[in-house]
FIBA-624880 format. One record per residue: x, y, z of N, C-alpha, C in turn; residue in three letters. Coordinates in steps of 0.1 Angstrom, whole numbers, plus 5000, padded with zeros to 4 digits. Example, Ala and Ser with C-alpha at 12.3 -4.5 7.8 and 13.67 -1.06 7.14 Angstrom:
<atoms>
513249435078512349555078513249675078ALA 512849785071513749895071512950005079SER 
</atoms>
This chain:
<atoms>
500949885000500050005000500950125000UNK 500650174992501650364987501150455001UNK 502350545003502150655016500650715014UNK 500150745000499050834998497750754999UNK 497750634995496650544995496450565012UNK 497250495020497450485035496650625040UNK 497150715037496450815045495250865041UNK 495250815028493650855024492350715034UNK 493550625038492650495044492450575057UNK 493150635067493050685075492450785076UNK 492350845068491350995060489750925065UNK 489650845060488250755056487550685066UNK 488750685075488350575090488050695099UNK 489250795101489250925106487051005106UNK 486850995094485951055091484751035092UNK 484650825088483650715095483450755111UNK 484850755118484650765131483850915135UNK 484351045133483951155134481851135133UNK 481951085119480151075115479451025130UNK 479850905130479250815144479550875156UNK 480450945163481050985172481151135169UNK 480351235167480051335161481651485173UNK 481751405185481851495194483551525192UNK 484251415180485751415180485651505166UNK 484851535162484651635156484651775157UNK 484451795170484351955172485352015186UNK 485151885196485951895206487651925204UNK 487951875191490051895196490152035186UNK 488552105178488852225177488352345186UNK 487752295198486852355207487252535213UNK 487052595208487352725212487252795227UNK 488152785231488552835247487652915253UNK 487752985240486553115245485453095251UNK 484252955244482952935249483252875262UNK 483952845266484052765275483452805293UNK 483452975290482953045299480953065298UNK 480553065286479753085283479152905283UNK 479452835282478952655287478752645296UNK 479752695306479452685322477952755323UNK 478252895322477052945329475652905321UNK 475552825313474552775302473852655307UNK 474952585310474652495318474352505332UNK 474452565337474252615353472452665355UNK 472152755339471152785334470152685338UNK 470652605329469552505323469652405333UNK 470552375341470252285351469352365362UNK 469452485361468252515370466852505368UNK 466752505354465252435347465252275349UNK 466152255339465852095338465552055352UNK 466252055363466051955372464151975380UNK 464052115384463052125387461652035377UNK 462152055365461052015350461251815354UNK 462851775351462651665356462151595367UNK 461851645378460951625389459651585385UNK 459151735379457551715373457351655370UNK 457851635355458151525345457951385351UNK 458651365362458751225365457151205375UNK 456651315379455351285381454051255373UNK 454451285359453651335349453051155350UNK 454651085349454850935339454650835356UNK 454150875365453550825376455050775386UNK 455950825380457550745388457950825397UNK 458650795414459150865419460150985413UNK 460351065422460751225412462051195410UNK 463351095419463951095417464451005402UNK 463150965396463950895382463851045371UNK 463051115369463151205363464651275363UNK 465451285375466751345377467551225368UNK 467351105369467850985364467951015344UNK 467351035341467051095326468051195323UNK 468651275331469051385325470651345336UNK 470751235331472051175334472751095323UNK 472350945325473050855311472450905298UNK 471450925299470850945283471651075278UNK 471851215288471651315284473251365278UNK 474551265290475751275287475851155273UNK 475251085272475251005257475251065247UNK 474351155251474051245235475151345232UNK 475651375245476651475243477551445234UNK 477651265237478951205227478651185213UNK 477651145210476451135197476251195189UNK 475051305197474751425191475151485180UNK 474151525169474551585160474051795158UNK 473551755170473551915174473951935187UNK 474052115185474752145192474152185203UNK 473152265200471752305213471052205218UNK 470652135212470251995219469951955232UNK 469251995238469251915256468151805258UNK 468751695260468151555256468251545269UNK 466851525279466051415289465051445288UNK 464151445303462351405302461751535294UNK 460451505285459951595284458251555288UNK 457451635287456251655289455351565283UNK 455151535273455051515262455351325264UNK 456151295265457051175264456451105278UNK 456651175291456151145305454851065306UNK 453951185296452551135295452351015288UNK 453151015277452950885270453550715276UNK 454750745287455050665292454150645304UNK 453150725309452050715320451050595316UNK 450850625303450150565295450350385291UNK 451850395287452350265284452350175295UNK 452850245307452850185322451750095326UNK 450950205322449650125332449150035316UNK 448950045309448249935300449449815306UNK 450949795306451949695311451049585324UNK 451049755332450149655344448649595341UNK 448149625331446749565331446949425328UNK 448049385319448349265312449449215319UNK 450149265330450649155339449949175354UNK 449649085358448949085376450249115382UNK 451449075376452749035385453149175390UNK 452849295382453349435384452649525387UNK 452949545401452249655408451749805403UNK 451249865408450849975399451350095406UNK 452350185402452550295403454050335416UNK 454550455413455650445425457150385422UNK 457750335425458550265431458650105422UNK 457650055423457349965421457349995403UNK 457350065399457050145377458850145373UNK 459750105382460650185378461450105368UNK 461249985369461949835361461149875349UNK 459949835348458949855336459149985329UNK 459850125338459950235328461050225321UNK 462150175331463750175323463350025313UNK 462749965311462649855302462149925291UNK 460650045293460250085279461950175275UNK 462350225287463550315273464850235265UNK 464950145273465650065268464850005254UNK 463949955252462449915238462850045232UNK 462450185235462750265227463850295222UNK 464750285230466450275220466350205212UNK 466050025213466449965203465549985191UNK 464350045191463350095181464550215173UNK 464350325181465650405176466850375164UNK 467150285173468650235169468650145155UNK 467450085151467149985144466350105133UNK 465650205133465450315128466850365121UNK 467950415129469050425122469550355114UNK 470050215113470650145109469850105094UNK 468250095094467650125082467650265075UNK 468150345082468550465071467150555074UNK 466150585083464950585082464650745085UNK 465650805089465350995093464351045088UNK 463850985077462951035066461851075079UNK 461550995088460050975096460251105106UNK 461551185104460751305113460351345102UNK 459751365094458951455086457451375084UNK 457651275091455751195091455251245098UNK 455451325111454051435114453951535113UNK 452851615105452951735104452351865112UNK 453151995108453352065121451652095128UNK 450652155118449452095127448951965131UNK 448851875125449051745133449851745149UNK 450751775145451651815161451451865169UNK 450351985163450352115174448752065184UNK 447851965173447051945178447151835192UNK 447851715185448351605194449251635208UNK 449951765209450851845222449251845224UNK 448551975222447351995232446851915232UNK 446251855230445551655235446351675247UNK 447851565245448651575255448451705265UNK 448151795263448151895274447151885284UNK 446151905281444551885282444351775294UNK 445351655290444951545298446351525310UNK 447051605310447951625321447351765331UNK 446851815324446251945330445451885342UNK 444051825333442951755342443851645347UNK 444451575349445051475359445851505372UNK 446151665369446951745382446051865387UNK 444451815383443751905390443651885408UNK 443451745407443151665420444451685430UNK 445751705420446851705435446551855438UNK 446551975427446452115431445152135443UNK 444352085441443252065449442952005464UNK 443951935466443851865474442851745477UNK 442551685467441651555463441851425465UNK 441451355466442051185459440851135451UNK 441151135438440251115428441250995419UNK 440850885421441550825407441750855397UNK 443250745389443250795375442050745366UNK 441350805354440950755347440550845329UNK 439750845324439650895314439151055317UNK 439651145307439351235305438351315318UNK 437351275307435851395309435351325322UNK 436051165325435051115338436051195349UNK 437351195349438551285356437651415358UNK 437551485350437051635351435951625359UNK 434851495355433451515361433851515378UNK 434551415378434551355395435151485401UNK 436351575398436951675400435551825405UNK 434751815396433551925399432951845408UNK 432651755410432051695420432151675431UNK 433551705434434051655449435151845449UNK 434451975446435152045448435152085461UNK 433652075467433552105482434352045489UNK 434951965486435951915495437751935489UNK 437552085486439152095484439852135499UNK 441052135496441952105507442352255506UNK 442052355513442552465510444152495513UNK 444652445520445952455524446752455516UNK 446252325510446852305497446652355485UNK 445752385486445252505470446052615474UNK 446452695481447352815486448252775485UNK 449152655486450452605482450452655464UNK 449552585463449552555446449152685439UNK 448252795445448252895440449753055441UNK 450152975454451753095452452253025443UNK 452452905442453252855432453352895416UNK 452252895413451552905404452153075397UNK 451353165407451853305409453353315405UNK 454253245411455753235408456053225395UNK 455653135397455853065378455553155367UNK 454353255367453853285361454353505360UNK 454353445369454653645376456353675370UNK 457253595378458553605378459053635364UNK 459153535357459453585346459053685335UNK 458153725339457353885335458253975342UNK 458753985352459554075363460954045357UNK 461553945353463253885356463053735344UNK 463253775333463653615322464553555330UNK 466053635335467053545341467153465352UNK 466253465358466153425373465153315368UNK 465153185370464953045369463953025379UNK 462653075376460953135383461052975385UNK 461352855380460952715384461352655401UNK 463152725398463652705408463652755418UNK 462952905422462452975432461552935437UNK 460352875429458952805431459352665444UNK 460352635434460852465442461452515456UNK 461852615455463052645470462052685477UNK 461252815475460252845486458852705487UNK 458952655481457852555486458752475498UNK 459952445493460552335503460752445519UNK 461352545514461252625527459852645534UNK 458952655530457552675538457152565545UNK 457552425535457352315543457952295556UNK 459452345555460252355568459852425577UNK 459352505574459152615585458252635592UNK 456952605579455752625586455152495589UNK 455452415586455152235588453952235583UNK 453852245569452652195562451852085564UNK 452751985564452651855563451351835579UNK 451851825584450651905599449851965596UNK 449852005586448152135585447252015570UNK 447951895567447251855557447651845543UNK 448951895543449751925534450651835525UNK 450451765518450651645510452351655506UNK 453651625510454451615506454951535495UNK 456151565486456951455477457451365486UNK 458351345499457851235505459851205504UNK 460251105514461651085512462251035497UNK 463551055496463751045480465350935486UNK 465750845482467250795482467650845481UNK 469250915482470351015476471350905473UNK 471750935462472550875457472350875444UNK 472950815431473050785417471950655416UNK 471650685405470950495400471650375398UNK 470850265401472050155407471550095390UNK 472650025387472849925370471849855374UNK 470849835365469749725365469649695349UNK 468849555349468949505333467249525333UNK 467049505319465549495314464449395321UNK 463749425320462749305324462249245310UNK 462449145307462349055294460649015294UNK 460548985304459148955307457849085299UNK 458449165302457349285294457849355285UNK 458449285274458549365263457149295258UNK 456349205260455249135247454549345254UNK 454149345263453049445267453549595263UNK 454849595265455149755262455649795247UNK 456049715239456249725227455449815216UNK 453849815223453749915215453850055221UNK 453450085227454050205233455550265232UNK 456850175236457850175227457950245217UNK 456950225207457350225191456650335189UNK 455750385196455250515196455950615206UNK 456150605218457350715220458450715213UNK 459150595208460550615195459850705188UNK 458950715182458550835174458350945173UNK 457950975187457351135197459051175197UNK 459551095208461251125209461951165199UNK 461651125188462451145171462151275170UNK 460751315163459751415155460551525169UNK 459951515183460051635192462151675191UNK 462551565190463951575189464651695179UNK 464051615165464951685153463851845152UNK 462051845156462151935149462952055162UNK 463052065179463952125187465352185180UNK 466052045174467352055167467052195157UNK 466352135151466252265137466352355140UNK 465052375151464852545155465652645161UNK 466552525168467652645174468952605170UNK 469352565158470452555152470752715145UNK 471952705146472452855146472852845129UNK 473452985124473552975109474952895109UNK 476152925115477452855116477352715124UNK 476352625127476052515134476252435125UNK 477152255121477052175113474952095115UNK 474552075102473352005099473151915107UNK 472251905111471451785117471351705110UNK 472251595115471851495106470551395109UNK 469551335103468351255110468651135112UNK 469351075108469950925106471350875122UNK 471751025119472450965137471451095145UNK 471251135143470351145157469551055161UNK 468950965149468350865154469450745162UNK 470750735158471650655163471550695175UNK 472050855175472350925191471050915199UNK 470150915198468750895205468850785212UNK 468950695203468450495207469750495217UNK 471150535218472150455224471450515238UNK 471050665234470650745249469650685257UNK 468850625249468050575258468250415258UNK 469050375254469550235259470350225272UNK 470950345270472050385285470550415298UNK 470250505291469150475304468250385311UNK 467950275299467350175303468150095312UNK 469450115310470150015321470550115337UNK 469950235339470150315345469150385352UNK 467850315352466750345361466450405353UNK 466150515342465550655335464850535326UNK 463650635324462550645314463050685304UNK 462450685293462650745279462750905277UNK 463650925273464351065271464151125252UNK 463951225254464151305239464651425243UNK 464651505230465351665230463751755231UNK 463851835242462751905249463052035242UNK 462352085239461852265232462152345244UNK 461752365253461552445266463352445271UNK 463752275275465052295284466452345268UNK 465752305255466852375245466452495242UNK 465652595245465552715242466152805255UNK 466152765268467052775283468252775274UNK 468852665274470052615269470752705258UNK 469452735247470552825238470352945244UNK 469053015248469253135253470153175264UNK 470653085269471853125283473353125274UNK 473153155260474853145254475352995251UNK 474752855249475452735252476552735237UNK 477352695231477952735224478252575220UNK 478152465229478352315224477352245237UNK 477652105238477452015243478352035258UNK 479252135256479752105269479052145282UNK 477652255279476452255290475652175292UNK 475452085281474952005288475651875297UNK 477151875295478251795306477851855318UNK 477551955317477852055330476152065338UNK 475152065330474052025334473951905345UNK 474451795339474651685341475651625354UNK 476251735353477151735366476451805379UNK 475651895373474851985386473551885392UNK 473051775383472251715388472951525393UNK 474251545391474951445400475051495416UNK 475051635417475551705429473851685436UNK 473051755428471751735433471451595438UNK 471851515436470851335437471551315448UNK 473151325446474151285461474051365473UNK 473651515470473351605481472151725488UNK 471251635474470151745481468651695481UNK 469151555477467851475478466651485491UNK 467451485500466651495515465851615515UNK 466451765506465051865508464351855497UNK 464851815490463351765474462751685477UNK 462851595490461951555496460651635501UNK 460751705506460151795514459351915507UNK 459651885491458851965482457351915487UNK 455852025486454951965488454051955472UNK 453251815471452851795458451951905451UNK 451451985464450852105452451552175447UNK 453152175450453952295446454752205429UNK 454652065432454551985418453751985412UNK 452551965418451351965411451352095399UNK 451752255405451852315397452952335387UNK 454052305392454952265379454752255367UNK 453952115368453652055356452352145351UNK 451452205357449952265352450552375345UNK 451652395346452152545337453252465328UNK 453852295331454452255317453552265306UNK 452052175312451252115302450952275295UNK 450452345303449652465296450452505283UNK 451752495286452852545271452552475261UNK 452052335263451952215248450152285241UNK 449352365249448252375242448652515241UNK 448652525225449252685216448252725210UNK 447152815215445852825215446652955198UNK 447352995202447853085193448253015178UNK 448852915182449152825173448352745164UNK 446952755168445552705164445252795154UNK 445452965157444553095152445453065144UNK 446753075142447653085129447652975116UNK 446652845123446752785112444952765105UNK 444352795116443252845110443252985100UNK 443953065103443853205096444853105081UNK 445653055079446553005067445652915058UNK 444752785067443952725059443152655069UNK 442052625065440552595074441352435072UNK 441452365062441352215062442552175072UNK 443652235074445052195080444252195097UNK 443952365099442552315114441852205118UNK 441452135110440552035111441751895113UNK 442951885110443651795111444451825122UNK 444851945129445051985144443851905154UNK 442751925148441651955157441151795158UNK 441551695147441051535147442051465153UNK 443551515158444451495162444351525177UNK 444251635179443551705195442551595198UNK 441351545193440251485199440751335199UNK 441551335191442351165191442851105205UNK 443651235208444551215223443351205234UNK 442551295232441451355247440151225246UNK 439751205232438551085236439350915239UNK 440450875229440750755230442150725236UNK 443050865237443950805252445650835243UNK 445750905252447850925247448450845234UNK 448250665238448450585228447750575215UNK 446950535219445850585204445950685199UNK 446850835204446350975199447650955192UNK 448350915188449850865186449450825171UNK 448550725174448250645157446850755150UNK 446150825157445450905149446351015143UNK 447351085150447851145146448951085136UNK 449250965132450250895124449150885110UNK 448250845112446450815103446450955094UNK 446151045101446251215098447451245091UNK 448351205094449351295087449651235075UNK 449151065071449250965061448351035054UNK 447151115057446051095052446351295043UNK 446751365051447651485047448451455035UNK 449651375036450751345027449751285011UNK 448851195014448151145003447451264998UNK 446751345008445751465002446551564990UNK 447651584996448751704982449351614976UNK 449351484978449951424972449151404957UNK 448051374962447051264948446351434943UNK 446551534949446051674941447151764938UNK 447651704922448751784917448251924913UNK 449052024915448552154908448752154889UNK 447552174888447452194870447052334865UNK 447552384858447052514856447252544838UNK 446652634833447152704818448452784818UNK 449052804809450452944811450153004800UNK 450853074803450853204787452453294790UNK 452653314780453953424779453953534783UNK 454653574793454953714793454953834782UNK 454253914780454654044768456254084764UNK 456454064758457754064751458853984758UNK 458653864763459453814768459553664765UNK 459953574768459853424766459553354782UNK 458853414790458853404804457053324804UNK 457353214806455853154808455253154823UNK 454053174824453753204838452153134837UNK 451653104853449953054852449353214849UNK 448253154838447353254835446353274844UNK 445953194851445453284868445953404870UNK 446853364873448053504880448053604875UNK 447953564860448553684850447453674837UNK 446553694839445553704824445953804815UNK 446753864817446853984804448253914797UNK 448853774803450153734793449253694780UNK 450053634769450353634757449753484756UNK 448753474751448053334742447953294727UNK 447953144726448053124714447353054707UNK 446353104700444953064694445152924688UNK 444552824695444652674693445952614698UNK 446652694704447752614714447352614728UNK 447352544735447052524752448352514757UNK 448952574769450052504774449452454788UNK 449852324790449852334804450752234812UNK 450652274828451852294832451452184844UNK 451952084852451451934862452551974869UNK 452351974881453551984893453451824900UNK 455051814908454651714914454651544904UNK 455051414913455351314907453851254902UNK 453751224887452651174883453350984885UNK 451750954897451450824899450150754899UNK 450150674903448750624904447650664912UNK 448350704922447550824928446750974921UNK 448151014917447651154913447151194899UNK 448151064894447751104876446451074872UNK 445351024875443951064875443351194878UNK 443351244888443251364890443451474878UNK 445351454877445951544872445251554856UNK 445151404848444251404836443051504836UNK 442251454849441051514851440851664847UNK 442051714860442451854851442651874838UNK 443351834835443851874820442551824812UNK 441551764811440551774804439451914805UNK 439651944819438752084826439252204820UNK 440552204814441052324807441452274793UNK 441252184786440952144770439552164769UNK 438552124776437252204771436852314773UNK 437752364781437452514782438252614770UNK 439252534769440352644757439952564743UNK 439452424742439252394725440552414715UNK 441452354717442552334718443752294704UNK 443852334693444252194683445852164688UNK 446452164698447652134704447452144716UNK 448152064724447752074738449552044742UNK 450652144747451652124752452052084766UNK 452151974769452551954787453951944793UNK 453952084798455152154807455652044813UNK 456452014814457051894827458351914832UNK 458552014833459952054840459852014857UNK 458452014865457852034876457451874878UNK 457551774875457151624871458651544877UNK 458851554885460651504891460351334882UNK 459451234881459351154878457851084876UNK 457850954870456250894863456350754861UNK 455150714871455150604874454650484862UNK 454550354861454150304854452350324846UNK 452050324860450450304859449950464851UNK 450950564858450450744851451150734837UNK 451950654835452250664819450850574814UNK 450450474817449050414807448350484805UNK 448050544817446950664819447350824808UNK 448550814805449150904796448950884785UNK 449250754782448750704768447450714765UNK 446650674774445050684769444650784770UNK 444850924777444851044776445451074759UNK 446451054759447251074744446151024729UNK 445250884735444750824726443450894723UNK 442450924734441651064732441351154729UNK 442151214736443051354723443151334706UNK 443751264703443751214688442551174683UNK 441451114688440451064685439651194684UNK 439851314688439351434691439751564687UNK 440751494676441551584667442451664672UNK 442951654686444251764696445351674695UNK 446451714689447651634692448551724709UNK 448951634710449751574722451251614722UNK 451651714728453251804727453751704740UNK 455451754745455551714754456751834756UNK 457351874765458252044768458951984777UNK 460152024781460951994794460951904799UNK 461151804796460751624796462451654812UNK 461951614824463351594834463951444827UNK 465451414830466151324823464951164830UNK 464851184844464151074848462651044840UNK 462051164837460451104826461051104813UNK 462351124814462551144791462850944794UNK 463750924801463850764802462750694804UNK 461950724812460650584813459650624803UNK 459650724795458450804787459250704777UNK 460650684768461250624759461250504763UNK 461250414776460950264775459750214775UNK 458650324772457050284775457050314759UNK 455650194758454850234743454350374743UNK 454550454752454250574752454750644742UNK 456150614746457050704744457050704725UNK 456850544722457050514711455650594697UNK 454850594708453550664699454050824696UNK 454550894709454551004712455751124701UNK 456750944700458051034693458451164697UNK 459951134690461051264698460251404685UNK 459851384678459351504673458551584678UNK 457851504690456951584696457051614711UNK 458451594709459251664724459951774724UNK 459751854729460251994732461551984742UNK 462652084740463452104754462752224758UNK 461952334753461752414759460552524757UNK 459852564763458752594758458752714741UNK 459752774743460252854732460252784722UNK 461052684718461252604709459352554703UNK 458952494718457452474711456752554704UNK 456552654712455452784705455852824691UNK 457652794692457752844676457552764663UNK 457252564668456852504659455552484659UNK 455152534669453452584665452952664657UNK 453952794656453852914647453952854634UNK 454852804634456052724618454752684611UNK 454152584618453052494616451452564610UNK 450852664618450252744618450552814603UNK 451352884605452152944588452452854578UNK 452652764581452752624569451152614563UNK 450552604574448952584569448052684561UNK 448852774566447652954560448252974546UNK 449752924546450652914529449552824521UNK 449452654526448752584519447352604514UNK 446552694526445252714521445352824511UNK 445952904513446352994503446952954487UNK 447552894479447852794472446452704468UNK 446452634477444552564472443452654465UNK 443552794475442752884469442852924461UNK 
</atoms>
């Protein structure tokens, strides 16, 4: 092997390794300078995250200290992984709920597993472990494609679902209740029912809290309103001994790290699906976070290892007590707004909630549940974007209506189910623009060679018995019915003796839309309109030439460009007015 081969080998391995391991990529050029600005970033956002992971871990029914557990193995995983840079991967809202969800269907189908607490914590770290290898088996098929399977109303509807039913499920702790869990509207009914018996002591916990949360940051963005909320609730407990007046505590917590545990084999038959539906919440909430706060000088997101970096993170956690983790909107918008400049805040995040679990577990004990309770009533409220409704209703009524079938998905038949309605919806979206190509007429610009739709522009330039028209989008079996359909709706309107089809806009054409081409083609002729063809892309000039299509259609009646057409239309036209003239 020659010196130059060799180092191009090493070039290649060098570069393999960097793709997978994204972090030897940026770390040995890491700029000294951020390094002040990660600290305090992280310092940031560990004052969010941990309070949020607490919640969080109430949301998914598990003692609080596994929520801290999340934004440990999983979160330093990604650091190594990750193909962004803002990124802050553990619990989110969203994800909590859906694992609340997966839990308890586990326990319906095993007697063997107790329900809720302490007793959830094998069965959670077993779903994130399921969800890594869902992830990870995602990557390795090449599959990134699927953050783009839900779409952004579909999303926005399915968060509020999710909101709606974390809201009503932490009415009863703000309240001071004991109402079981159960569905929706029977939750809310029992909730009005048993209000005479709220726990006032506790509603005053939950209403300063609340106040905090909401006030503070109106007064001070920089000051971490979550973590004030957390410190004065645990101080009032101390002081004023709530707990004596009726006052529902978080209750002792272990201190220490999470102890190595393996899966429980026994319940993958029950959690698998669930699994395979938070791998997908985790993905979609992951990359579209990534995107939004990726900077203009930030390398691309790649979807293919994030899905790598995802799955290993939550594999690490599955053997680590943590639930299933993704990249959270809320703790990466902290993160980039506090200056983070790499992954090294969230090392440092990660380190502030090692210090937390080893040394301050005993007063996050002492948090009282109304003062969690409201935590999360002001997470959930963020996932319903009432604003985010008006904006897509004011853009288009129909995209509303797939928010709104996606929203009632989650709230009538349950987290899991709202997962596949909103998967149903967005299939049913993709087919809807898919199978309705845009068809339109063109005409030329006034002294120019510039073809445009004559919607737009009625005063361009027409050509008496020439039609042009223009099909966007891949003609298949789907759409090329439609698309025909059109193109007959404007042949009988314009009466046509040429009919030119633009296809610059046509990336490709399926078997079944070229037959359907042909018998379009054969109609036309039967009807005295011959059949042009203009800007054929290299991919339809090849299957249009291996089809009898192509063979009826001939290169004579293929255009490179609409110019060229109009002028053998002209040619043609003039050829004919010479001949009748001559006859006469």
């Amino acid at each position: 092997m020659t010196t130059t081969s060799a180092k191009n080998k090493i070039k290649m391995q060098s570069n393999a390794l960097v793709r997978y391991l994204p972090i030897l990529g940026w770390l040995p050029i890491y700029d000294r300078a951020w390094l002040s600005a990660d600290l305090l970033a992280g310092l940031v956002a560990a004052a969010v995250v941990i309070p949020q992971a607490i919640a969080y871990a109430s949301i998914a029914g598990l003692p609080v200290q596994v929520g801290l557990y999340v934004a440990l193995a999983p979160m330093l995983v990604y650091t190594l992984l990750g193909s962004s840079r803002p990124l802050s991967v553990s619990s989110t809202s969203t994800i909590s709920m859906l694992v609340a969800s997966s839990l308890a269907l586990a326990v319906q189908s095993d007697n063997s597993a107790a329900a809720g607490g302490t007793n959830f914590i094998v069965p959670a770290a077993t779903l994130a472990f399921m969800v890594g290898v869902f992830l990870l088996l995602a990557s390795f098929l090449r599959l990134g494609v699927l953050a783009n399977l839900i779409s952004l109303p579909v999303l926005t509807g399915f968060k509020a679902g999710i909101g709606l039913v974390i809201i009503v499920g932490q009415l009863s702790k703000v309240l001071g209740l004991s109402i079981p869990k159960g569905p929706v509207f029977r939750t809310l009914l029992a909730v009005l029912k048993n209000l005479g018996q709220t726990h006032w002591p506790t509603l005053a916990v939950a209403l300063v809290t609340l106040a905090i949360l909401l006030v503070l940051p109106r007064l001070n963005r920089r000051v971490p309103a979550a973590l004030v909320a957390v410190a004065l609730g645990i101080l009032a407990a101390a002081l004023l001994n709530l707990e004596a007046s009726g006052v529902k505590l978080v209750g002792a917590i272990p201190p220490g790290l999470p102890r190595l545990s393996l899966p429980d084999w026994t319940l993958f038959e029950a959690l698998w699906p669930g699994a395979l539906g938070i791998a997908l919440i985790s993905f979609v909430e992951s990359i579209a976070s990534a995107r939004s706060f990726m900077r203009h000088d930030d390398p691309p997101v790649d979807a293919n290892q994030e899905l790598f970096a995802l799955g290993l993170a939550n594999i690490a956690g599955g053997f680590t007590q943590a639930y299933p983790a993704g990249g959270g909107t809320s703790q990466t918008a902290v993160n980039d707004g506090a200056g983070a400049r790499s992954q090294i805040a969230q090392m440092v995040t990660a380190l502030v909630t090692v210090v937390t679990l080893l040394f301050l577990a005993p007063l996050i004990g002492l948090m009282p549940q109304a003062t969690l309770g409201a935590l999360v009533l002001v997470a959930a409220a963020g996932l319903v974007k009432v604003g985010e409704f008006q904006k897509i209703a004011r853009f288009r009524r129909v995209e509303l209506s797939w928010a709104l079938v996606a929203f009632a998905g989650v709230v009538l038949l349950g987290t899991l189910q709202g997962i596949l309605v909103a998967i149903i919806v967005s299939i049913l979206v993709i087919m809807y623009f898919a199978n309705r190509p845009p068809v339109y007429a063109m005409g030329r610009k006034p002294g120019s060679n510039v073809f445009r739709p004559l919607g737009a522009h009625p005063e361009d330039e027409t050509f008496p018995g020439l039609l042009i028209l223009r099909s966007e989008g891949m003609l298949y079996f789907g759409s090329a019915p439609r698309a025909i359909e059109s193109y007959w709706t404007l042949i009988h309107q314009y009466r046509p003796q040429v009919v030119v089809l633009e296809c610059s806009a046509i990336p490709n054409v399926e078997y079944t839309a070229l037959g359907l081409l042909a018998d379009f083609e054969e109609k036309l002729a039967d009807a005295g309109i011959v059949l042009w063809l203009a800007m054929l892309n290299p991919n339809v000039m090849r299957a249009v030439d291996a089809a009898p299509f192509g063979r009826r259609v001939t290169r004579e009646r293929m255009f490179f460009n609409l110019k060229r057409a109009v002028a053998a239309f002209q040619n043609d036209q003039e050829k004919e007015r010479e001949n009748d003239g001559e006859e006469s």
